[in-house]
N, C-alpha and C positions, 0 to 999 in steps of 0.2 A: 342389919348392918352389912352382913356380908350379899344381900342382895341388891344393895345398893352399890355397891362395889365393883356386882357383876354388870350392871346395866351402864353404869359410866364407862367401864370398859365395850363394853357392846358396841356403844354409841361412839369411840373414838376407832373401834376397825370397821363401822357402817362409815366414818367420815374417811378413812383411809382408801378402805376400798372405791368411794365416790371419788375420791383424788383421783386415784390410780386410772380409775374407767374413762374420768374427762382427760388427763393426760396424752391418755393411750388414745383417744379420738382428737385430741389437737393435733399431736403427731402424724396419725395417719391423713388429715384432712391438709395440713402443712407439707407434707411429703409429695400429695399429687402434683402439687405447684412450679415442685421444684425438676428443674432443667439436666439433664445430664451436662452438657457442656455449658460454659457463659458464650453469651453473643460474638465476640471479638474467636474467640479457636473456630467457632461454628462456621464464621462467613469467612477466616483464614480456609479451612480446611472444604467448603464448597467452591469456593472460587480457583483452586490450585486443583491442576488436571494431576501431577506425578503423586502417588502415592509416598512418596518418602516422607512427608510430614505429617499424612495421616501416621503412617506406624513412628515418626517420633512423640506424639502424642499419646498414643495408645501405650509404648512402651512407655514415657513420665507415669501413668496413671495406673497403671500396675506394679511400677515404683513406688509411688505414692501408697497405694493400696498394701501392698507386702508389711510396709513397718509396722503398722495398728498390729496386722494379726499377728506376728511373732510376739512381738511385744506382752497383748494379751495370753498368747501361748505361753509365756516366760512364765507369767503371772500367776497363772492359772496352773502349771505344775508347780512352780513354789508354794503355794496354797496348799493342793493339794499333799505335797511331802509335809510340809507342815501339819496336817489335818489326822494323815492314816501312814506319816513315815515312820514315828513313834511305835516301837516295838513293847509290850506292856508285860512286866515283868512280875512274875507269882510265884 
């Protein structure tokens, strides 16, 4: 019984990990695809000689980019205080 138990388990982290593996290969083969800019900033930003819209773009995009990671920074010390803030008392 208890060997039966352990092989169903077996067979559901050989399916997990099989998940995980083709996941992680959609992703990276989906990622090559993709563009840094969309076509409409790309041929704004070749067609215009002054740099001034190059760097307002550039500055949007590391606007853009800044909120995810604090955000996850937020997260991720609340977690952590949560996890080892706990002082444990004997």
């Amino acid at each position: 019984m208890h060997n039966l138990e352990n092989r169903e388990k077996n067979i559901e982290y050989r399916k997990s990990r099989y998940l995980r593996r083709v996941l992680l290969l959609f992703s990276f083969f989906y990622s090559l695809y993709s563009s840094s800019q969309c076509a409409m900033c790309r041929a704004a930003l070749e067609s215009e000689e002054s740099t001034a819209q190059a760097e307002g773009i550039n500055n949007g995009i590391i606007f853009l980019m800044v909120l995810p990671y604090i955000l996850v920074a937020i997260a991720g010390f609340a977690i952590y205080k949560i996890k080892y803030g706990k002082k444990k008392d004997y």
